[in-house]
C-alpha positions as CSV (number, residue, x, y, z in Angstrom):
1,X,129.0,143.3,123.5
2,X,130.8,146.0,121.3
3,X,128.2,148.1,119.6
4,X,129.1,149.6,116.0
5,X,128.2,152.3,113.6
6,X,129.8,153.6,110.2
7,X,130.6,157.0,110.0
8,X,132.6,158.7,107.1
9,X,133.4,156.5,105.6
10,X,134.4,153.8,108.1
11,X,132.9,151.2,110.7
12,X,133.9,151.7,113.9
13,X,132.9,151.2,117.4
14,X,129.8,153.4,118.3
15,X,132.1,154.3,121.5
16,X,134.7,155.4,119.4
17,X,132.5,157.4,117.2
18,X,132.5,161.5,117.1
19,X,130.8,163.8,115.0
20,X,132.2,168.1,115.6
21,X,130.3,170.2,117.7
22,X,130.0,172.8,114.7
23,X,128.0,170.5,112.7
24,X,125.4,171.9,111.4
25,X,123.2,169.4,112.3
26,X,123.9,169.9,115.7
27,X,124.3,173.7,115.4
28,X,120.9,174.4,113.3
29,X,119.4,170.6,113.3
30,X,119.6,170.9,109.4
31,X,119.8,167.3,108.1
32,X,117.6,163.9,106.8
33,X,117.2,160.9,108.3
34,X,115.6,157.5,107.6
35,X,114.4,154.3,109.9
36,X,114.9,151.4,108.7
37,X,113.9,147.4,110.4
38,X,115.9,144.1,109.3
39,X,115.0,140.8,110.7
40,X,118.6,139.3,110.6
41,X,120.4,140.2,107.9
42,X,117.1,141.0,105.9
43,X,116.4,144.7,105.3
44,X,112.8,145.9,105.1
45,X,112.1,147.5,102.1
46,X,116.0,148.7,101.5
47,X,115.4,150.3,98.1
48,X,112.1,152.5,99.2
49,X,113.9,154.0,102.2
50,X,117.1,154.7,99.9
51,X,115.2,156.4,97.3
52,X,113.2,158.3,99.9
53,X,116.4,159.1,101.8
54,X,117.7,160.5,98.6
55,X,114.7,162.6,97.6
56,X,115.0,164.0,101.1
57,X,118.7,164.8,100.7
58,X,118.1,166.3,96.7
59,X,115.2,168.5,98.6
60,X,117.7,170.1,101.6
61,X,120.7,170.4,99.1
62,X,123.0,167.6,100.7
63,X,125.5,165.8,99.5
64,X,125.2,161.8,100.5
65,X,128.6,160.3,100.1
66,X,127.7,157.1,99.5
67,X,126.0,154.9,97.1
68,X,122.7,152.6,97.5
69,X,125.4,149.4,96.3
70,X,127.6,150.5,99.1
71,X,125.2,151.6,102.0
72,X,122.8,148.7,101.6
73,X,126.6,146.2,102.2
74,X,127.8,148.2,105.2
75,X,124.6,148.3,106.6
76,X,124.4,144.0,106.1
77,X,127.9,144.0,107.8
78,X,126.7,146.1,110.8
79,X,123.7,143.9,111.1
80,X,126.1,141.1,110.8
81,X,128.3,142.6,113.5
82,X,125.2,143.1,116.1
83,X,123.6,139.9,115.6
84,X,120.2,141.1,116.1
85,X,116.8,138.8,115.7
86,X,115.6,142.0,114.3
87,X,117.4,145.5,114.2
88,X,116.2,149.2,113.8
89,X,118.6,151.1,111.1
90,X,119.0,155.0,111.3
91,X,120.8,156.5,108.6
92,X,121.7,160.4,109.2
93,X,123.1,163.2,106.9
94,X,123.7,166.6,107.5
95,X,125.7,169.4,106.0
96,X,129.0,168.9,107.8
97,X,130.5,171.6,109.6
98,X,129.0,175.3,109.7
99,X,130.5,178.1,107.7
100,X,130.0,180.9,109.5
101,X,127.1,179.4,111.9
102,X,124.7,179.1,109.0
103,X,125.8,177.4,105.7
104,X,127.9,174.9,104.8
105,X,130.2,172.5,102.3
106,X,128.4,170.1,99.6
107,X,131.3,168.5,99.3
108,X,132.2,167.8,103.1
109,X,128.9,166.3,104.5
110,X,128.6,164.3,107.8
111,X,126.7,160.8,107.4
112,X,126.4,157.4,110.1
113,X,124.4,154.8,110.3
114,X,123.5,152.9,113.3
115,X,121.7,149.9,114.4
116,X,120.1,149.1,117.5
117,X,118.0,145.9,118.9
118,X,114.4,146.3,118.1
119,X,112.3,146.2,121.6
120,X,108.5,145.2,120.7
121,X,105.9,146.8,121.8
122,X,103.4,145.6,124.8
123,X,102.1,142.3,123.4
124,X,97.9,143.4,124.7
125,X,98.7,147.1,122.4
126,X,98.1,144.4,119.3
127,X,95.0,143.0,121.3
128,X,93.2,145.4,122.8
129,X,94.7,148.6,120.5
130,X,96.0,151.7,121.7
131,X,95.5,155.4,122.3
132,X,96.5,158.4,121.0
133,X,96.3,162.1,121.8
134,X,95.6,164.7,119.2
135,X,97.9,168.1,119.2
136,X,98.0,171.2,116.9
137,X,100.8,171.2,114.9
138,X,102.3,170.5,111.1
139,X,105.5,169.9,110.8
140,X,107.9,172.3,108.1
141,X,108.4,170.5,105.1
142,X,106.4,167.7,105.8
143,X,107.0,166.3,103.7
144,X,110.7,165.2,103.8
145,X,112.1,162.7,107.1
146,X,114.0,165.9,108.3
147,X,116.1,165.0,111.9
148,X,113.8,168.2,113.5
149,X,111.6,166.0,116.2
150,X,111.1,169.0,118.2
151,X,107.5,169.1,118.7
152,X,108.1,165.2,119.0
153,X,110.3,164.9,121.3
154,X,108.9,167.9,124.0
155,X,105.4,165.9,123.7
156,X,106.9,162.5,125.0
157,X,106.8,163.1,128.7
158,X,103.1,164.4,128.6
159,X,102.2,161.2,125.9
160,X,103.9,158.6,128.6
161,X,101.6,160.8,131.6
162,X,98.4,160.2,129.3
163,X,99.0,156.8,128.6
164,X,99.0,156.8,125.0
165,X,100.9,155.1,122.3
166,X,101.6,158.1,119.7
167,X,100.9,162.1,119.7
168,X,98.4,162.9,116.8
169,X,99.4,166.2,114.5
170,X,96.1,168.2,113.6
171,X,96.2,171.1,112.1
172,X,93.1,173.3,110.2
173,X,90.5,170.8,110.9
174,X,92.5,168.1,109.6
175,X,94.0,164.7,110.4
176,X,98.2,164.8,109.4
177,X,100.2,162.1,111.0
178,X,101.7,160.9,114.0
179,X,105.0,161.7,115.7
180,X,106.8,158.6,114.3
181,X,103.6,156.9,112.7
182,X,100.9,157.8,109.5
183,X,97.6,156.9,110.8
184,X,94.7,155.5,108.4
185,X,91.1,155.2,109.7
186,X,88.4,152.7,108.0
187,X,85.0,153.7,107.3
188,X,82.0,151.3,105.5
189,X,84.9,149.4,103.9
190,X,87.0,151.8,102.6
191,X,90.4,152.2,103.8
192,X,91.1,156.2,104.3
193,X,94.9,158.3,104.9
194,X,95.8,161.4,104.6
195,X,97.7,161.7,101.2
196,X,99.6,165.5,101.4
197,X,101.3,167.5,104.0
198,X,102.3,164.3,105.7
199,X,105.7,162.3,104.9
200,X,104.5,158.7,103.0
201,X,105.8,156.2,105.2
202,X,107.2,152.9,103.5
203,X,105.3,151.0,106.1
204,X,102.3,152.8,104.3
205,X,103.1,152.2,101.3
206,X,103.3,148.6,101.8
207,X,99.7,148.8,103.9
208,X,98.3,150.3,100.8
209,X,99.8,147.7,98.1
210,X,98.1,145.0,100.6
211,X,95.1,146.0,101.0
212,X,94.6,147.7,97.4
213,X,92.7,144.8,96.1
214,X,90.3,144.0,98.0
215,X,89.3,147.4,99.8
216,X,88.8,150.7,97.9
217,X,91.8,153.3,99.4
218,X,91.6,157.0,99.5
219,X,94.7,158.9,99.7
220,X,93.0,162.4,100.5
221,X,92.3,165.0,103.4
222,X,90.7,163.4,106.4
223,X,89.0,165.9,108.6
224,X,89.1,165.7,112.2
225,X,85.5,164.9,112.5
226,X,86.0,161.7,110.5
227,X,87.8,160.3,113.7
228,X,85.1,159.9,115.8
229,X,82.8,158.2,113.0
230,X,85.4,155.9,112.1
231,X,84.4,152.2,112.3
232,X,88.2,151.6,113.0
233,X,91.7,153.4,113.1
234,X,95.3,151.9,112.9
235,X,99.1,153.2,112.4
236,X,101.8,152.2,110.7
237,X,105.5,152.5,111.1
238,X,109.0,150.4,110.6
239,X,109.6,150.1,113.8
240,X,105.8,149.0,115.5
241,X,104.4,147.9,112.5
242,X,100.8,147.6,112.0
243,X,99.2,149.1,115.2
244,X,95.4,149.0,116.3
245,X,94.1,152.1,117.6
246,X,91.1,152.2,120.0
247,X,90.8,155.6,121.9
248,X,91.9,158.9,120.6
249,X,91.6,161.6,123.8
250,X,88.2,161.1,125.6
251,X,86.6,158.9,123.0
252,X,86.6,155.2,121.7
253,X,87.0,154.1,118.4
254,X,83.7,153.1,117.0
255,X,84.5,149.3,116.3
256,X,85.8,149.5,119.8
257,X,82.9,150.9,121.6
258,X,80.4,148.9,119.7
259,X,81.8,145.3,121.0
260,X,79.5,145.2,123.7
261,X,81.6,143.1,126.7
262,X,84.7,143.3,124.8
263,X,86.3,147.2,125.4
264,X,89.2,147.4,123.8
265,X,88.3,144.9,120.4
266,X,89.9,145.9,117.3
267,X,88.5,145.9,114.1
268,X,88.7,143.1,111.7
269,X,90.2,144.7,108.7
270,X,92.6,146.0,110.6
271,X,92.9,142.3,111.9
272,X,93.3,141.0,108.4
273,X,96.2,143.7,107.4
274,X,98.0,143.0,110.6
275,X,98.5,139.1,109.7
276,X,98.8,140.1,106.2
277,X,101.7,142.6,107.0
278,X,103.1,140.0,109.2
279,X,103.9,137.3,106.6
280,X,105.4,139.7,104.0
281,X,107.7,140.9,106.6
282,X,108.7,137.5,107.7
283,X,109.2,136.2,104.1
């Protein structure tokens, strides 16, 4: 099967498609970039990725070279083109080639888009939950989807070694966000996330519009301690969704360790978002 992308204006075939050595995204990794999941032709959310994309590309001083109209068609054709049940969409943009190793033209930016098949995650990680390891760090300019995975990428071989699902960011005492995830943690009924220095997924976003009714939500600081008195902790992301988490390091989640003969048991309003998030994004 013949894979494609778009870039620069035209779709190609991802085999075919080269972006210059003296880009500056490849040169100084200065550049934005969004994930986006389609079931079929169906794109997730379109509009709050694009107007996020945008704010991130207004906040580096890029140039995107398209339009939402445009994007959101070539993106439908690629999907088109793939056939996928359900797709994962990256769309890149950095500053083009380097002037002089460090700047570069407005006007001349580099921007693709690709799609690749989405691969679910272990059916028993939305039964029993999942782990996660906690790590100093906090990201520059959190808050913008910048392509800098860095700290990201050099934890994945020590992540797959512990068994875990996602790395943790702490920083200060506080609770930021995962590698590819925001995490939210429930405590006596009240949904909890961390609401600055941490880039507001759309996966959150739609969490929070869910779940706004019925539960009280605090968008605030959530100190490291709160972890281990949370009664339960879950992430969300595009591309896994609504994810139960039931160890962090050494210890179990709270909801986890209480269900006496039942390790592992995820919490039920984490329960009730999951099937919740589930029919929206199958609608």
């Amino acid at each position: 099967m013949t894979e494609y992308c778009y870039l620069n204006g035209s779709i190609l075939p991802l085999s075919e498609a080269k972006v210059s050595v003296l880009d500056i995204g490849m040169l100084r990794g200065y550049g934005v970039y969004d994930g986006i999941t389609a079931l079929g032709e169906n794109i997730f959310r379109f509009k709050e990725h694009w107007e996020r994309f945008v704010n991130g590309a207004h906040a580096l001083s890029l140039n995107i070279p398209i339009t939402e109209e445009r994007c959101e068609k070539v993106i439908k054709e690629l999907l088109g083109k793939h056939g996928f049940s359900r797709s994962i969409i990256r769309l890149v943009l950095t500053g083009g080639s380097t002037i002089a190793g460090i700047e570069y033209d407005f006007s001349s930016p580099t921007f693709y888009i690709l799609i690749e098949k989405w691969e679910p995650l272990p059916k028993e990680i939305y039964e029993k939950g999942a782990k996660l390891l906690t790590y100093d760090f906090q990201r520059d300019w959190p808050e913008v989807k910048t392509i800098n995975y860095i700290r990201g990428v050099n934890l994945q071989n020590w992540r797959k070694e512990e068994g875990a699902l996602e790395i943790l960011f702490i920083h200060d005492g506080e609770v930021l966000e995962c590698a590819t995830s925001n995490i939210f943690i429930v405590k006596d009924g009240k949904i909890i996330t961390p609401g600055e220095r941490v880039l507001h997924g759309i996966t959150r976003k739609v969490a929070i519009e869910l779940m706004k009714d019925k539960y009280e939500i605090e968008e605030r600081i959530v100190e490291l301690s709160e972890l281990k008195t949370a009664d339960e902790v879950f992430l969300t992301s595009s591309f896994k969704d609504i994810v139960p988490i039931t160890k962090i390091d050494d210890f179990a989640v709270a909801h986890a360790s209480q269900s006496q003969g039942h390790p592992g048991t995820i919490g039920p309003i984490t329960q009730e978002l999951m099937t919740e998030f589930a029919k929206v994004l199958n609608s």
